[in-house]
N, C-alpha and C positions, 0 to 999 in steps of 0.2 A: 285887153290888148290882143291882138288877132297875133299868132304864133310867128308869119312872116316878117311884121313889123321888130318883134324881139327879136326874129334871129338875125336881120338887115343890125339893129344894132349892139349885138352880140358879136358880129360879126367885124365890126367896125371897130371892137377894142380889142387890142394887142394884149393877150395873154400868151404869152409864146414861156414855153418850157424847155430848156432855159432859157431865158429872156424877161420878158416885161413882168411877169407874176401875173396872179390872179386877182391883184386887189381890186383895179377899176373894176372888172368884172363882178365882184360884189358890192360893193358900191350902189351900183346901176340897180343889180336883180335888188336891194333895199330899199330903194327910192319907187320900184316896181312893186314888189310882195307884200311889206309892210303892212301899209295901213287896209289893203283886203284882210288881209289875215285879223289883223288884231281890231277890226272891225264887229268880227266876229267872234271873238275872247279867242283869238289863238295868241300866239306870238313868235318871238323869233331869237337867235342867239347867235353871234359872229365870235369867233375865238379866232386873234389872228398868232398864230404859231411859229412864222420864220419871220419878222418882218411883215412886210406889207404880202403874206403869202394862206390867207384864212381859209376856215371853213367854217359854213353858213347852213342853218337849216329855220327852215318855217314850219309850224307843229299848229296843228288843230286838235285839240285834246277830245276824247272820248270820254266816256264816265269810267268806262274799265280801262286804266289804265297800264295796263301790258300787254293789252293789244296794240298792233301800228303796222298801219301799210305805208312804206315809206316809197318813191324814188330816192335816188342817191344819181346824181348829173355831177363829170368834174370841170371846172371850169377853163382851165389850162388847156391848150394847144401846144403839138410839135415845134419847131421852129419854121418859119416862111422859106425858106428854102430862095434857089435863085431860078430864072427863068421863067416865070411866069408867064404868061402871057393874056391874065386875066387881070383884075385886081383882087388882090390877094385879100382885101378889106372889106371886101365886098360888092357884086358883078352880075346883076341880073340881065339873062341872056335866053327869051325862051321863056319855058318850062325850068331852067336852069338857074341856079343860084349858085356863083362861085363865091370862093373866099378862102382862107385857112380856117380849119373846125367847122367850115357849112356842114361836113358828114362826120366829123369826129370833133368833138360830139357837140357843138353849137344846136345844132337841129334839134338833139333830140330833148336838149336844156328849155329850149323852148318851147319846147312841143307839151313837156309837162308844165312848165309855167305857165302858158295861154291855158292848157285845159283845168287847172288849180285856178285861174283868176275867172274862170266861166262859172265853176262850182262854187266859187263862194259867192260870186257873185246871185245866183238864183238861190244858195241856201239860205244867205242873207236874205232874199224876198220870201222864201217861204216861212221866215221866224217869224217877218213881220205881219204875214198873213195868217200866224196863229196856227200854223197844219201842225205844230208840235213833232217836226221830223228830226230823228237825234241819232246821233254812229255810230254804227256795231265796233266800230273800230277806230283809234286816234291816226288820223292822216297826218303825215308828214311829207317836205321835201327835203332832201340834202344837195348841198355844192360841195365838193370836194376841190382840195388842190394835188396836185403831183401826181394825178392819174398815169401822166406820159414818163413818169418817171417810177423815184420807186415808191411810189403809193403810200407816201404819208401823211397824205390827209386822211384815209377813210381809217387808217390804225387808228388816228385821233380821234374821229367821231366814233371808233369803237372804245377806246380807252374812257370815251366821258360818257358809255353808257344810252347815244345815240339808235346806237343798233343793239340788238342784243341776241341770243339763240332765235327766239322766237318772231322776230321781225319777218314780216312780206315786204321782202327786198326786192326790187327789181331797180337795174340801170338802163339806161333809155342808149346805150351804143348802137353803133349802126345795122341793122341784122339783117338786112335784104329782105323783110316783109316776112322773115321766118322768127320763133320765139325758139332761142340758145340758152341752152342750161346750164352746161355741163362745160369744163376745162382741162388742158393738158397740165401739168404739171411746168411751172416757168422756173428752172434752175440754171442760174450763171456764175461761170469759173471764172478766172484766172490762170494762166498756164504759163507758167516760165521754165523758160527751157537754156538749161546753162551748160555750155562745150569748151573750147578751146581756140582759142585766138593762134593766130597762123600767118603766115606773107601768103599772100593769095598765088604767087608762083610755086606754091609745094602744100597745096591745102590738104595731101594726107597726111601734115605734120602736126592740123588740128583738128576739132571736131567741130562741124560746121551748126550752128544753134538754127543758124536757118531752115536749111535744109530738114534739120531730122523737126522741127515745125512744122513742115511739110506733109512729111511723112505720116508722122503721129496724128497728123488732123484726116486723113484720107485715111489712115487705120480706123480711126474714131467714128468718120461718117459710115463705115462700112459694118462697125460693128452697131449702130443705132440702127442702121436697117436694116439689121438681122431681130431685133426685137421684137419680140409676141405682139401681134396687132388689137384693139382693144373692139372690141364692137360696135360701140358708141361711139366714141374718140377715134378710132383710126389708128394711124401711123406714128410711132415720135419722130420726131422732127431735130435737125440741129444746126446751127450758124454759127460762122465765124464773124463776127461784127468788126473786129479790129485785132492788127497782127503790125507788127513793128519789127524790129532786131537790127544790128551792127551798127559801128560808128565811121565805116570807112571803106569807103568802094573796094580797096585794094588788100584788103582785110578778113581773113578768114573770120565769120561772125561768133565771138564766145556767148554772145547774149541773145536771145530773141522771146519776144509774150505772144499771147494771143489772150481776146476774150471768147466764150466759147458761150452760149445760147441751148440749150437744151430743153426741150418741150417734149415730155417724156408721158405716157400714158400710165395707168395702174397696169400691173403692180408697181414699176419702178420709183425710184423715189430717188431725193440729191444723192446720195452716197453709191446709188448704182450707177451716176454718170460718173462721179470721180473714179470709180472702178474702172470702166469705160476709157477716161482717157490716161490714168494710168497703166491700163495693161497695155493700148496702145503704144506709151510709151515702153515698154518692155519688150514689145518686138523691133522697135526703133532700135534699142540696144542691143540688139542681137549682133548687129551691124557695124552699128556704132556705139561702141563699148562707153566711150566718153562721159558720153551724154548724162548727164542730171535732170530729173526733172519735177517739180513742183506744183503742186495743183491745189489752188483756194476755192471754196467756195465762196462766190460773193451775194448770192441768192438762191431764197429759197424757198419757193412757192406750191406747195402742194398741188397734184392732180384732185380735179372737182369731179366725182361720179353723178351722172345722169339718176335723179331720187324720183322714184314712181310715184311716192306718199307729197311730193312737193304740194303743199296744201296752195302755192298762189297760181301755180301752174291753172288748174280748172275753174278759177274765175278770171284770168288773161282769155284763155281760151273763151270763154263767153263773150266777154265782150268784143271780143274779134267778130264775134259770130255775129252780136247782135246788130253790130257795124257794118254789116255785110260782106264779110273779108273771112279768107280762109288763112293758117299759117299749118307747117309744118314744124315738126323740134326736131332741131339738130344741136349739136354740141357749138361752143364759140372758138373760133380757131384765134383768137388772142388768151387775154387776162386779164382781167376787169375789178372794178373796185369790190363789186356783188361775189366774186372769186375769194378776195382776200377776208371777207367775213366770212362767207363759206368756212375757209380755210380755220382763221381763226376761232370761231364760235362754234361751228359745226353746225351752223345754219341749213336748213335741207330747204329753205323756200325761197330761195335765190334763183333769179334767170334776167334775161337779155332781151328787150324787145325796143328797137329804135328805130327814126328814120334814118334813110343814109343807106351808104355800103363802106365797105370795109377794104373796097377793092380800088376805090380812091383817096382813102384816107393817108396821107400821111405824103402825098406825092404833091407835084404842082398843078395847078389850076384844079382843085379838090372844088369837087359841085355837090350839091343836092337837088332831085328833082322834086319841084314844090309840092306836085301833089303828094307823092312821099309824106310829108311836113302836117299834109291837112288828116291825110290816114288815118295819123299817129293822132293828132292832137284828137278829133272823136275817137279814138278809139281807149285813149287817157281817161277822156270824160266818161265814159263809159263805167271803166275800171273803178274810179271814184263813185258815182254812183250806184255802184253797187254796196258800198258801206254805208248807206242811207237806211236808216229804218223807220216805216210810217209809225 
């Protein structure tokens, strides 16, 4: 199947997170991957883990088996949002493909599927023509679910042993034509900030929870960008995602939270940001003595460093090449499934190279441009081909 035709109907099933799950979504890729795969003595493995919410991988076995070039694709999308003015299901306009997941990450799921159904398809003719060609390496795909969320699909596919240290990982995310290695560190708080309730006619009679939230987030942002810049990585970064407090117009606030986004480069790590907006909070109370304040971590995702020794880096880069296409490596300004094995495993052969951009992802009327889609998919087949041995 040619890679547009999958992502037309990739794109046509509702996997919204939260929302519809990823099941039809695997389903579909089963009825699709299957019988190439195990045509060829591979096979496949669905574990559905929340409900209708699995992760699915296709495995072409090697004679050595602890080798494996995997992709890892997650099946899940954002939510569709309102406004559109495309169809969100799918919208060919152009050179343009709308939809929700055209660029996150529908495209680049397909782009490894179609170039997996080309290779098996020609490796299956080369068996039968007797060229006795056999893999330096066991290829794999994986689907993951809960990408958009907190990534417990690909924990899964690392708890069953899917991945392991030594995997050639790569995820097919959207990377604007460039190959991304490297991550900030993704750690998120909780912040409650506890004052004193008051008649809003004499609010120096309480301490406002509002306000010193305020405060304490504009000390916070000021002190993240006073932090050592990383070379690779850049900048840390930080976001308020959601902030709440009081139960009453006329009410001095006792109560207010905030969630708090931290994307933090080496060396820092979670416990430097809790530092961070706990001291902020301490100059809050300079002021305002009242104040209490509490700070959770709710996450906690290591920074990925930029690995020179990345043994998949230098055969990505070839086939780029042989493809005719040049890329540059930059670090990934998200966190990716390929991140959290990193993290876990201490995997150093992890990186990013998709179609799509990043820069429409997650907005309305989210496109891909199709040649993008064709790029990717030879440039897949490439990659696989290369684990071919006469």
């Amino acid at each position: 199947m040619e890679a547009f035709t999958l992502l037309k109907d990739l794109v046509s099933i509702d996997s919204t997170n939260p929302g519809k799950g990823e099941g039809e979504v695997a389903d579909y890729l089963i009825r699709v991957l299957r019988e190439p795969f195990e045509k060829i003595g591979g096979f496949y493995e669905r574990i559905d883990c929340e409900g209708n919410r699995p992760i699915l991988r296709f495995v072409l076995p090697a004679e050595d088996r602890e080798k494996c070039f995997s992709f890892i694709c997650h099946m899940d999308t954002v939510p569709i949002g309102l406004n559109w003015s495309k169809n969100p299901f799918g919208e060919l306009e152009g050179n343009r493909f709308y939809g929700r997941g055209s660029s996150d990450m529908k495209a680049g799921l397909a782009s490894a599927s179609a170039a997996f159904l080309s290779f098996l398809g020609d490796f299956a003719s080369t068996e039968k023509e007797c060229k006795k060609k056999r893999l330096s390496s066991g290829l794999q795909i994986i689907f993951t679910y809960d990408e958009e969320g907190e990534m417990k699909g690909v924990e899964e596919a690392i708890k069953r042993k899917w991945i392991t240290k030594d995997t050639l990982l790569m995820d097919t995310e959207p990377t604007d034509g460039s190959i991304q290695t490297a991550h900030k560190g993704r750690f998120w708080y909780r912040v409650l900030f506890h004052g004193k309730a008051a008649h809003a006619s004499e609010p120096e009679m309480g301490t406002d929870a509002i306000l010193c939230m305020g405060m304490t987030l504009q000390y916070a942002k000021e002190a993240v960008e006073k932090l050592k810049v990383d070379s690779f990585l850049g900048e840390s970064k930080i976001c308020f995602g959601q902030c709440k407090g009081g139960i009453h117009p006329y009410q001095v606030p006792a109560e207010a939270e905030c969630s708090v986004d931290m994307r933090l480069v080496p060396p820092y790590a979670v416990e430097d940001g809790r530092e961070i907006l706990l001291k902020a909070g301490e100059k809050v109370k300079e002021k305002y003595p009242g104040l209490r304040l509490d700070v959770e971590i709710k996450g906690n995702r290591p920074a990925i460093p930029h690995y020179l020794d990345n043994a998949l880096l230098p055969l990505l880069k070839n086939a780029i090449e042989q493809s005719g296409y040049k890329a540059e490596v930059l670090p990934f300004p998200g966190y990716t499934d390929t991140a959290v094995a990193a993290g876990i495993l201490g995997n150093k052969n992890t990186l990013s190279y998709g179609p799509g951009s990043l820069k429409v992802a997650h907005q309305r009327d989210e496109f891909l441009e199709i040649d993008d889609l064709e790029r990717c998919t030879k440039i897949y087949r490439k990659l696989l081909d290369s684990f071919v041995l006469s």
